[in-house]
VOPAGU-2260 file (C-alpha; in pm, 1 decimal, decimal comma):
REM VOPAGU-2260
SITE   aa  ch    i         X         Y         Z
SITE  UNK   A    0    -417,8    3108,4   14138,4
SITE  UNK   A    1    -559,4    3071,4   13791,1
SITE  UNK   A    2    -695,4    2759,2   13624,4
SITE  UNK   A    3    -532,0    2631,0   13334,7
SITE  UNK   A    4    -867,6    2732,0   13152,7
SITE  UNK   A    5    -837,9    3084,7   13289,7
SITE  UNK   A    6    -509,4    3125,9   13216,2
SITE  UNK   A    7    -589,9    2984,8   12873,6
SITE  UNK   A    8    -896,4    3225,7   12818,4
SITE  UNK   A    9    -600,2    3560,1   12938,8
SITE  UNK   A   10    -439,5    3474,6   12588,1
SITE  UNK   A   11    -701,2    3429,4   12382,8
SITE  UNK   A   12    -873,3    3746,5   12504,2
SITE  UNK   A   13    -536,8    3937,2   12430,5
SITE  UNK   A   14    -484,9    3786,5   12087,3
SITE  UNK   A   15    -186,1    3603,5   12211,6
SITE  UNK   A   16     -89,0    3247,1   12095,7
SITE  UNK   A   17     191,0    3070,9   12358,3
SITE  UNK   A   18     364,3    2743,6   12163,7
SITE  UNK   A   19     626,3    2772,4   12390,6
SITE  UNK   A   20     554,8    2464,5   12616,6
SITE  UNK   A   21     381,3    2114,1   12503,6
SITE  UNK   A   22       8,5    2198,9   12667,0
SITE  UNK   A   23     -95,6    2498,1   12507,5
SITE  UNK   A   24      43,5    2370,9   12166,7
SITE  UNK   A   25    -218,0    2117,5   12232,9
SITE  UNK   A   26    -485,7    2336,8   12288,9
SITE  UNK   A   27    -395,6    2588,2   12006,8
SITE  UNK   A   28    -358,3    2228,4   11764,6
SITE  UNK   A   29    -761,2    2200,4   11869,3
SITE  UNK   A   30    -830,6    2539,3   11854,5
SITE  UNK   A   31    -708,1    2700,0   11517,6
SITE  UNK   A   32    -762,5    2592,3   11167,0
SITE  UNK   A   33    -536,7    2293,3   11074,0
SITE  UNK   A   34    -362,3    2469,6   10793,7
SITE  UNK   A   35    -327,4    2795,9   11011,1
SITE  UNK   A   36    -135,5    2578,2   11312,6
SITE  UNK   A   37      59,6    2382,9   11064,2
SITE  UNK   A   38     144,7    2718,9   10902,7
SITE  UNK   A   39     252,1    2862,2   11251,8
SITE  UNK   A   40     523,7    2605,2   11330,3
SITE  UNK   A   41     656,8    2594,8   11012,0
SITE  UNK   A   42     749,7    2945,0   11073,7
SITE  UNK   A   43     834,5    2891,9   11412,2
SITE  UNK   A   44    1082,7    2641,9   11325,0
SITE  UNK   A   45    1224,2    2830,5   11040,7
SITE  UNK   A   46    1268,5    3171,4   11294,5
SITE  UNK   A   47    1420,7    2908,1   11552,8
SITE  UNK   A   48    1708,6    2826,3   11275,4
SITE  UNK   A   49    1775,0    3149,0   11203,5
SITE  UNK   A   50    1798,3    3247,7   11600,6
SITE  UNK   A   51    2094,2    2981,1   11619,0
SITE  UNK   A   52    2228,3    3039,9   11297,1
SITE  UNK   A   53    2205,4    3469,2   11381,9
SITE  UNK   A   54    2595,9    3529,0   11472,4
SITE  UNK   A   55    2838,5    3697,1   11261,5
SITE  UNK   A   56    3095,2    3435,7   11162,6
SITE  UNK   A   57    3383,2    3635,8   11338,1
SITE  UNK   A   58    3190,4    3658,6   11669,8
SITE  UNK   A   59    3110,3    3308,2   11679,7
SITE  UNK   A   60    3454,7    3228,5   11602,0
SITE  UNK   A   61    3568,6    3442,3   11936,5
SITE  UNK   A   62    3358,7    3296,7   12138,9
SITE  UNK   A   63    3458,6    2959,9   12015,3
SITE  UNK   A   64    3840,8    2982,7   12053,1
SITE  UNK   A   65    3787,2    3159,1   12412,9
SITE  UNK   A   66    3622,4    2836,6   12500,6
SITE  UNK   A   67    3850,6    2593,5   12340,1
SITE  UNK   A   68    4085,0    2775,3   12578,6
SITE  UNK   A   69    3897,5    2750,8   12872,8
SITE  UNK   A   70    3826,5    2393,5   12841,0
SITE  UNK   A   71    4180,4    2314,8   12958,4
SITE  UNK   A   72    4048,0    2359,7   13288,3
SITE  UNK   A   73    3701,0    2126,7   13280,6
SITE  UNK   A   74    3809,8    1890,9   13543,8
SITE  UNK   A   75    3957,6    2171,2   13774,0
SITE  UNK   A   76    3868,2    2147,5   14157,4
SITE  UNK   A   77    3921,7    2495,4   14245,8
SITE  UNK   A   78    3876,8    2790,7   14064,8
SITE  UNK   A   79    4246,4    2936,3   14106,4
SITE  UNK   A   80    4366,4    2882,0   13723,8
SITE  UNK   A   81    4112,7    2938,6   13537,3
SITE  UNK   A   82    4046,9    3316,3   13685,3
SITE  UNK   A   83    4398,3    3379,9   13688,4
SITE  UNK   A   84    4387,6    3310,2   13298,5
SITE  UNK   A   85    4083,5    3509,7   13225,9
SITE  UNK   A   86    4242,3    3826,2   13447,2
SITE  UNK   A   87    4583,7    3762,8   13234,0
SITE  UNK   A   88    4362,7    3787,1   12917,2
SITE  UNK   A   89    4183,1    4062,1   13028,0
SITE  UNK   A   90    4531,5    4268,9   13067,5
SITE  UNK   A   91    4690,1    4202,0   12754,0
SITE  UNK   A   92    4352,2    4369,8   12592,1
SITE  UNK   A   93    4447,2    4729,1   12551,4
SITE  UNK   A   94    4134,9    4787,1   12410,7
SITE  UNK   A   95    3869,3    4751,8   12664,9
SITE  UNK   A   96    3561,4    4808,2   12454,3
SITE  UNK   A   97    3653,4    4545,7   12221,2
SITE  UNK   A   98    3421,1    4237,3   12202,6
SITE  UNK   A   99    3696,2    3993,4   12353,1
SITE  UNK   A  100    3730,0    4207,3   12669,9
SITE  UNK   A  101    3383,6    4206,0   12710,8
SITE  UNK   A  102    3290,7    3839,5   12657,4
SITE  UNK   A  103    3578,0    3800,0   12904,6
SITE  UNK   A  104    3404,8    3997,8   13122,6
SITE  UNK   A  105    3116,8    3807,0   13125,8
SITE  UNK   A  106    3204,5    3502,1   13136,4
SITE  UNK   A  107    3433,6    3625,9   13447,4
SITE  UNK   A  108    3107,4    3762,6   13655,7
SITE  UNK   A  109    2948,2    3424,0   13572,5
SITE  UNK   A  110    3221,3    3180,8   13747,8
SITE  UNK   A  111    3256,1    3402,1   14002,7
SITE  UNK   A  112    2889,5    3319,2   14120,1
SITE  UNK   A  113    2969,6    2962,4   14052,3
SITE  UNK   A  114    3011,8    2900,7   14374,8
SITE  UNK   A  115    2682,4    3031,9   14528,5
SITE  UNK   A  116    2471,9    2768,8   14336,9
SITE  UNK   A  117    2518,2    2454,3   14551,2
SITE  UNK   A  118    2246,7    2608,3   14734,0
SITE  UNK   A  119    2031,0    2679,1   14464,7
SITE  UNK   A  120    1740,5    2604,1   14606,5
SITE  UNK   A  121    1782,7    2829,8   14886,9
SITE  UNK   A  122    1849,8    3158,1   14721,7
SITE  UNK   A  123    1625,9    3439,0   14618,0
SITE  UNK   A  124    1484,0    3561,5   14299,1
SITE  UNK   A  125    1661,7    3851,3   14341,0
SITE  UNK   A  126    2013,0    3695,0   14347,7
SITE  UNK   A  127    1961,8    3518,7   14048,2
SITE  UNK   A  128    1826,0    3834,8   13911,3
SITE  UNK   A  129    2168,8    4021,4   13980,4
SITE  UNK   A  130    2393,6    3726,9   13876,7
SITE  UNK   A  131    2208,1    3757,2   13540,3
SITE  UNK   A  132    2294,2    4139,1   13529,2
SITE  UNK   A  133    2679,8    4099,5   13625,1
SITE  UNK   A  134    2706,4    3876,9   13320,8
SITE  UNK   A  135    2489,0    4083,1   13063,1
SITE  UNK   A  136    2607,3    4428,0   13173,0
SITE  UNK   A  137    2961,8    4383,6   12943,4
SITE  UNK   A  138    2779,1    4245,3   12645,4
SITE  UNK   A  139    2609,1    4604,0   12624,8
SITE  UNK   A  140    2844,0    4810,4   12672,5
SITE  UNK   A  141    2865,6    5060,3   12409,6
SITE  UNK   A  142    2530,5    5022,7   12297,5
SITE  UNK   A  143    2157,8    5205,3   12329,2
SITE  UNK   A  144    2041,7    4932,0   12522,4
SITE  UNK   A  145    1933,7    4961,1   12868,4
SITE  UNK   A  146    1844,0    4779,0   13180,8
SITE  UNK   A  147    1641,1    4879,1   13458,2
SITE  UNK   A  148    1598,9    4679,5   13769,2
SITE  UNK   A  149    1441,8    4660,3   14108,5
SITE  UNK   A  150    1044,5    4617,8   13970,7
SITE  UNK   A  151    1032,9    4925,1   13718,5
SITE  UNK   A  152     696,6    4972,7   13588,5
SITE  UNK   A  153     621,3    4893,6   13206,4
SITE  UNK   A  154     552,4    5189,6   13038,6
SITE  UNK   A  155     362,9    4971,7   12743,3
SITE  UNK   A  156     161,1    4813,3   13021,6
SITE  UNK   A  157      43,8    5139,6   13168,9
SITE  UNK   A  158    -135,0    5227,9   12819,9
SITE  UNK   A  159    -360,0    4975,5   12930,2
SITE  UNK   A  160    -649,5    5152,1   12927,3
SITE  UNK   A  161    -953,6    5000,9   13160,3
SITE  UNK   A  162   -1297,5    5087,6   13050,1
SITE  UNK   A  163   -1645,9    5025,3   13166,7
SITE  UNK   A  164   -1664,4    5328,9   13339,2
SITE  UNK   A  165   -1341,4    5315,9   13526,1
SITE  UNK   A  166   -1129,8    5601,7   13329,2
SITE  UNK   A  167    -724,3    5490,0   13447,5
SITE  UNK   A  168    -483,7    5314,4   13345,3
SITE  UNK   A  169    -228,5    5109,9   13497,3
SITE  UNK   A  170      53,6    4892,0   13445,5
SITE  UNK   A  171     268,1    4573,1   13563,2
SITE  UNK   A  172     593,7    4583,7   13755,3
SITE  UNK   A  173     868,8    4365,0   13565,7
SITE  UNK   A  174    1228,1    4216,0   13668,4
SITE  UNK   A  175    1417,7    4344,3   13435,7
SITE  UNK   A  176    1281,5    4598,1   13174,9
SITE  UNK   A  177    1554,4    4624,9   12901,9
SITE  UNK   A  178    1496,5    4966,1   12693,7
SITE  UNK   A  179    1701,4    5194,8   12413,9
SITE  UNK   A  180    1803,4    5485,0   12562,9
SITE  UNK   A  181    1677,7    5790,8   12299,2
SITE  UNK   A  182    1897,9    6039,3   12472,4
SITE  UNK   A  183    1616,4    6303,6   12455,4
SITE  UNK   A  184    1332,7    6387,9   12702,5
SITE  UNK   A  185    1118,3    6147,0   12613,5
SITE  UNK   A  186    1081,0    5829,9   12759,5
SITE  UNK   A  187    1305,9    5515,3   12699,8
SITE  UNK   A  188    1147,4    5301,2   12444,0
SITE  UNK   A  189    1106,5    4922,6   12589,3
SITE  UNK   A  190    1286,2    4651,4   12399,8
SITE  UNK   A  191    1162,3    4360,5   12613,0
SITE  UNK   A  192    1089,0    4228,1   12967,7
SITE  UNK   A  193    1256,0    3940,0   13172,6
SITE  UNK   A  194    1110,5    3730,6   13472,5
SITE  UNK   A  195    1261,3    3527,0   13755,2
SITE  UNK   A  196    1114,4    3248,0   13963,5
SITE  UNK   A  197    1288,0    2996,2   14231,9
SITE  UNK   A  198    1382,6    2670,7   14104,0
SITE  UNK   A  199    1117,4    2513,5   14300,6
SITE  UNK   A  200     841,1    2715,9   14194,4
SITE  UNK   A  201     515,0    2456,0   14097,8
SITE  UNK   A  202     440,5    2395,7   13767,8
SITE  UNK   A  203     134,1    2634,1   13776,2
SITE  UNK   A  204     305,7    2943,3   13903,8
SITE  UNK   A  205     578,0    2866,2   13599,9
SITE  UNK   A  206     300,0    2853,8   13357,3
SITE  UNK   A  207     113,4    3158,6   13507,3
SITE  UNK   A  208     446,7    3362,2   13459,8
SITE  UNK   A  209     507,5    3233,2   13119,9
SITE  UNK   A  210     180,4    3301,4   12985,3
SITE  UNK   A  211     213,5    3704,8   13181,4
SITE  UNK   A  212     488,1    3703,9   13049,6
SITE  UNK   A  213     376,0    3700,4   12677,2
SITE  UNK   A  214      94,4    3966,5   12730,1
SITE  UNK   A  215     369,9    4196,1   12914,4
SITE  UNK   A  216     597,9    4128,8   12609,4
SITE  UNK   A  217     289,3    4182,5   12345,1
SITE  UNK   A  218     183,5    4510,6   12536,1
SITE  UNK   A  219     552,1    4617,7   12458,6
SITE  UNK   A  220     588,1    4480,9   12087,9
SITE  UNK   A  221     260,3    4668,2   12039,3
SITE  UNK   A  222     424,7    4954,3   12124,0
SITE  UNK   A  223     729,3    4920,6   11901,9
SITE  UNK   A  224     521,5    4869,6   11622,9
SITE  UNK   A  225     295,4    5179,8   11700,7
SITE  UNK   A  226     632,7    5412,9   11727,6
SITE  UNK   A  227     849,5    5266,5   11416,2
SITE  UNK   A  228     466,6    5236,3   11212,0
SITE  UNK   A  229     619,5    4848,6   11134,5
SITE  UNK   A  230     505,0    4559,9   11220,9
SITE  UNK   A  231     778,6    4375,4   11060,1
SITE  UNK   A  232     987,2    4393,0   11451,6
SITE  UNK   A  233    1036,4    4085,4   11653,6
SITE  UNK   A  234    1140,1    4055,1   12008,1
SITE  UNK   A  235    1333,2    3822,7   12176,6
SITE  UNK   A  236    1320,5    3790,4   12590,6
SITE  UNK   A  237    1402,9    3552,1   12877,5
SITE  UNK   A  238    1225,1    3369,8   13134,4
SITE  UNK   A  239    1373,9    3255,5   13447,3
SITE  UNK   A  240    1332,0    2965,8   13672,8
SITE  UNK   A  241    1658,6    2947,8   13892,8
SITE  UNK   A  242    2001,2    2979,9   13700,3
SITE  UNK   A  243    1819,2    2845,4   13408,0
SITE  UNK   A  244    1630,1    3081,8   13088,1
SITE  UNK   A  245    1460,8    2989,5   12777,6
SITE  UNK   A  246    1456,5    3246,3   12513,1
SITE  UNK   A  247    1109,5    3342,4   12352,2
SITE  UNK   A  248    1056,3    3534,4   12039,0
SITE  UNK   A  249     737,4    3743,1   12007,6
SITE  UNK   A  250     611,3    3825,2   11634,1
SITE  UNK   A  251     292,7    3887,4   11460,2
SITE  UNK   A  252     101,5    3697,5   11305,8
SITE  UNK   A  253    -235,6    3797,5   11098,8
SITE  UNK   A  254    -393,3    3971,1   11411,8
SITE  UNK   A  255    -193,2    3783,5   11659,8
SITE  UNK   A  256      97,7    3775,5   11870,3
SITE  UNK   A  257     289,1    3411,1   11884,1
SITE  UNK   A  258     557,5    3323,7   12110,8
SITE  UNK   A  259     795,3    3032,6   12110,6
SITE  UNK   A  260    1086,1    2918,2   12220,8
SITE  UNK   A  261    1388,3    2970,5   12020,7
SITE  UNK   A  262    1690,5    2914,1   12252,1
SITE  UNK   A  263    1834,1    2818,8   12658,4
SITE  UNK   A  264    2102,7    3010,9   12854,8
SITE  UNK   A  265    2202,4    2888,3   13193,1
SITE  UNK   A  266    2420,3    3022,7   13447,7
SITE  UNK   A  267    2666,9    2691,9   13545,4
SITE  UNK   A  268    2787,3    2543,9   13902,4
SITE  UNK   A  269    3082,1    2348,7   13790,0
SITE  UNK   A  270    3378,0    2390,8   13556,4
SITE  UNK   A  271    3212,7    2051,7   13401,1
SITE  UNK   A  272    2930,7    2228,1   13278,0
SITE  UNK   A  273    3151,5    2447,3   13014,8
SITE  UNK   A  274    3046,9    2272,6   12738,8
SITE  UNK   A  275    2684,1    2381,3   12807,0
SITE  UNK   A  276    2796,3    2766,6   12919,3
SITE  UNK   A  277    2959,2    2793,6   12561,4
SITE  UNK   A  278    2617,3    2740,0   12432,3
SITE  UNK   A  279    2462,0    2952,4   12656,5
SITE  UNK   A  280    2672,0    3236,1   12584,5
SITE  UNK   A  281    2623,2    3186,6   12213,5
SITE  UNK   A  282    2255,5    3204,4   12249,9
SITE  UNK   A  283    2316,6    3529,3   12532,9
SITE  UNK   A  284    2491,4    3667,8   12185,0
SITE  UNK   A  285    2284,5    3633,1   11944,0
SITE  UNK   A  286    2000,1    3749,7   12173,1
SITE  UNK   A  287    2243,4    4073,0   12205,9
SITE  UNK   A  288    2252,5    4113,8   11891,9
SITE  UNK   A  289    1859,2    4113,0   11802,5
SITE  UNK   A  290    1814,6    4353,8   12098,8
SITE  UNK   A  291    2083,8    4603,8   11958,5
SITE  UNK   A  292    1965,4    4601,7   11613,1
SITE  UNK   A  293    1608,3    4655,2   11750,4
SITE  UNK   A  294    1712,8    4940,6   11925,8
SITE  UNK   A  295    1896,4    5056,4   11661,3
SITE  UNK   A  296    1624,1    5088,2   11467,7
SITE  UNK   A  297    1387,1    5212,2   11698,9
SITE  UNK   A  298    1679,6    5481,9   11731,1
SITE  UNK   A  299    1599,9    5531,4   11354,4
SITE  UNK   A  300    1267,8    5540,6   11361,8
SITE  UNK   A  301    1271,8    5801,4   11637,0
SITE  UNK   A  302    1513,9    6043,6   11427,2
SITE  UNK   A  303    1295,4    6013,9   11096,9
SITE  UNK   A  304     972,0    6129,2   11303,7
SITE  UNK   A  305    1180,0    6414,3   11467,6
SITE  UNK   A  306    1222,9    6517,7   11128,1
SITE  UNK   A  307     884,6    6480,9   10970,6
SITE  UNK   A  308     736,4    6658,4   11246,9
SITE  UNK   A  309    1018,9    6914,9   11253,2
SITE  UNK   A  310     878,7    6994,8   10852,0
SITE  UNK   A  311     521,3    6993,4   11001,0
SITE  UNK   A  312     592,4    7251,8   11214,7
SITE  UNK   A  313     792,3    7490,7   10998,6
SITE  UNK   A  314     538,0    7424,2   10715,0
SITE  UNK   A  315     253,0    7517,7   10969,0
SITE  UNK   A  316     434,5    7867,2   11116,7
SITE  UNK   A  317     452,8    7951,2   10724,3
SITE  UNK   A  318     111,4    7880,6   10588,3
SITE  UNK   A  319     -56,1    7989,7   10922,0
SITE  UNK   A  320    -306,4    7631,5   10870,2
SITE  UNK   A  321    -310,3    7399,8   11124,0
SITE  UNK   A  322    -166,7    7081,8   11034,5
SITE  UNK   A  323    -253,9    6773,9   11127,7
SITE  UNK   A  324      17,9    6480,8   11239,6
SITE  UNK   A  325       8,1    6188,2   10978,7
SITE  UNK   A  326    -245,6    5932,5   11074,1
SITE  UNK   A  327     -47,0    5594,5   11186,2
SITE  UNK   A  328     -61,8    5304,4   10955,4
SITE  UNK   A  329     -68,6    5032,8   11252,7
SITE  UNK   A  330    -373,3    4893,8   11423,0
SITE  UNK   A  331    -309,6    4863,3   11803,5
SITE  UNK   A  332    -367,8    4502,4   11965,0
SITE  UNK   A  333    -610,9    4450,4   12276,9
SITE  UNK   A  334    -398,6    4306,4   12545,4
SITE  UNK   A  335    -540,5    4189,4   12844,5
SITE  UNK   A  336    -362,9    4197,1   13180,5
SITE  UNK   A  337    -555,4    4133,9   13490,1
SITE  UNK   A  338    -940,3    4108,9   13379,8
SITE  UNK   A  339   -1149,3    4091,6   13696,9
SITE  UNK   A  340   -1471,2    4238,4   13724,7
SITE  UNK   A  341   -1420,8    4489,1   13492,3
SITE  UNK   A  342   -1302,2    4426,5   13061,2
SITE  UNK   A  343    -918,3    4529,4   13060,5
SITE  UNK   A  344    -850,6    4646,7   12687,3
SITE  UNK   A  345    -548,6    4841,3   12583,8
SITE  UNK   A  346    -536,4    5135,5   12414,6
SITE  UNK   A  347    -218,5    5318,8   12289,1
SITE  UNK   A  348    -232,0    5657,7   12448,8
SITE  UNK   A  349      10,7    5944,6   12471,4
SITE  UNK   A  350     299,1    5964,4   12673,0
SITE  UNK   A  351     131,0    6254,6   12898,7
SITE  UNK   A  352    -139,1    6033,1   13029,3
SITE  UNK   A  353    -182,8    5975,7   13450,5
SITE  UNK   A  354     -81,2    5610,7   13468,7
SITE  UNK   A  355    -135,3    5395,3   13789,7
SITE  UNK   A  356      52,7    5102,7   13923,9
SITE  UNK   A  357    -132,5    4783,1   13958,1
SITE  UNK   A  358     -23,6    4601,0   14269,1
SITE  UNK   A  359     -56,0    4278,9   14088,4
């Protein structure tokens, strides 16, 4: 296990700046410039705001009166009403794609585990892992966004190139890798990464994941900004402990990478806790909605380079001159993973490249 100074030395190393818990605020309050900090959680806060204020009016207003229904049945002792009402609601909506279907979907898949978490303690990542994707699966329907599950290997951490005379690469096995599907050969562009830990995981392994977690999540931002050329793009992913997520957003900053935390979603054990699922759905929204756009986008990004190259090449077969791809306007980020004896830097490489797992 890492020391907190070790841990602390991973981020700095890989440009990374983590104000999502109390501690390494502190140390990042001693460490950067006064006006530079103060600067940084000014715009923290102002991103936070416009997380929670990120919903269309009209979707917030569904979710809303779905919940004002639901809350008929708070004090309920078994479970027998309110599924029958979310099953009748669920058959007088013809339309099945339609955002009320699917929010009653999800919101179905997450009482229906409701159960299972009186023995919270006692379950396994994985479970909490699949309860997460039951409830999320709806939301993206209809969408470019894709999950992939059981430990798929981060593409954007396999372009981490290790030098000092040991030529591979490798790359870090993730939870939940959520990508936008390009519907070509090429590989799925990642959108984010999410974690899960047992509830009774100690305070150090939390803070170990949290701070992997940014790296993993800079490794792929660093990637979105190398293939859209914009380093305007944000992400937004989750972190696990139990039933219970915070939401981080990555962004840049200067020639950094700053994460903090913007929102909470938690699965529920009792028809009490209502009140707190609306919120948590709200914030499982707007996350959705970041994650399409973003993939959206990257979707755009992807067609407008087709293009460009597609003129390359027909201007090259009719001049007979070679002709070189445009040179990319975006510097590429060192991110370091797993720094032993050797200096882990990463490199952006092509997609071609022999990549290696690290068992890590």
């Amino acid at each position: 296990m890492c020391s907190d100074d070790e841990l602390f030395k991973k981020l700095l190393d890989s440009s990374c700046i983590n104000l999502a818990n109390d501690e390494s605020k502190e140390k990042f309050a001693q460490l950067l410039p006064t006006n530079i900090y103060e600067d940084l959680l000014a715009k923290c806060q102002k991103e936070k705001q416009e997380f929670e204020s990120s919903l269309p009016p009209k979707l917030k207003k569904m979710i809303n009166d779905i919940f004002d229904d639901l809350s008929t049945f708070i004090f309920d002792n078994t479970m027998d009403r309110i599924l029958d009402f979310i099953d009748t609601r669920k058959a007088e909506e013809t339309n099945k794609s339609c955002e009320a279907y699917k929010l009653l979907s999800t919101i179905d898949a997450i009482l229906k585990n409701m159960k299972h978490y009186k023995r919270e303690t006692k379950l396994s990542e994985s479970f909490y892992l699949h309860a997460f994707l039951s409830a999320l699966r709806p939301l993206l329907d209809d969408t470019r966004v894709i999950l992939k599950e059981g430990e798929p290997v981060s593409a954007a951490t396999q372009r981490m190139q290790l030098v000092n005379e040991v030529d591979i690469t490798y790359g870090k096995r993730v939870d939940i890798l959520v990508a936008t599907d390009l519907d070509t050969d090429i590989d799925d562009v990642e959108i984010c990464s999410i974690e899960f830990k047992k509830p009774n995981a100690t305070t150090a392994t939390l803070l170990k994941q949290q701070n992997k977690n940014i790296r993993i999540n800079g490794c792929i931002l660093n990637d979105i900004h190398l293939f859209t050329q914009n380093t305007d793009h944000q992400l937004f992913y989750l972190d696990f402990v139990g039933k219970s997520a915070y939401i981080v957003q990555l962004f840049r900053y200067e020639n950094y990478f700053v994460g903090h935390k913007v929102g909470n979603f938690s699965l529920i054990s009792s028809l009490v806790e209502l009140h707190q699922l609306r919120k948590s759905v709200l914030n499982l929204y707007a996350w959705r909605e970041f994650a399409v756009e973003l993939s959206n986008k990257i979707t755009l990004s992807h067609v407008e380079q087709s293009y460009k190259y597609d003129l390359v090449e027909v201007s090259d077969y009719a001049s007979n001159n070679f002709v070189q791809s445009p040179k990319r306007n975006v510097t590429p980020f060192n991110i370091f993973l797993s720094p032993k004896s050797f200096l882990a830097i990463y490199h952006y490489t092509s997609r071609e490249d022999i990549l290696v797992v690290d068992p890590e």
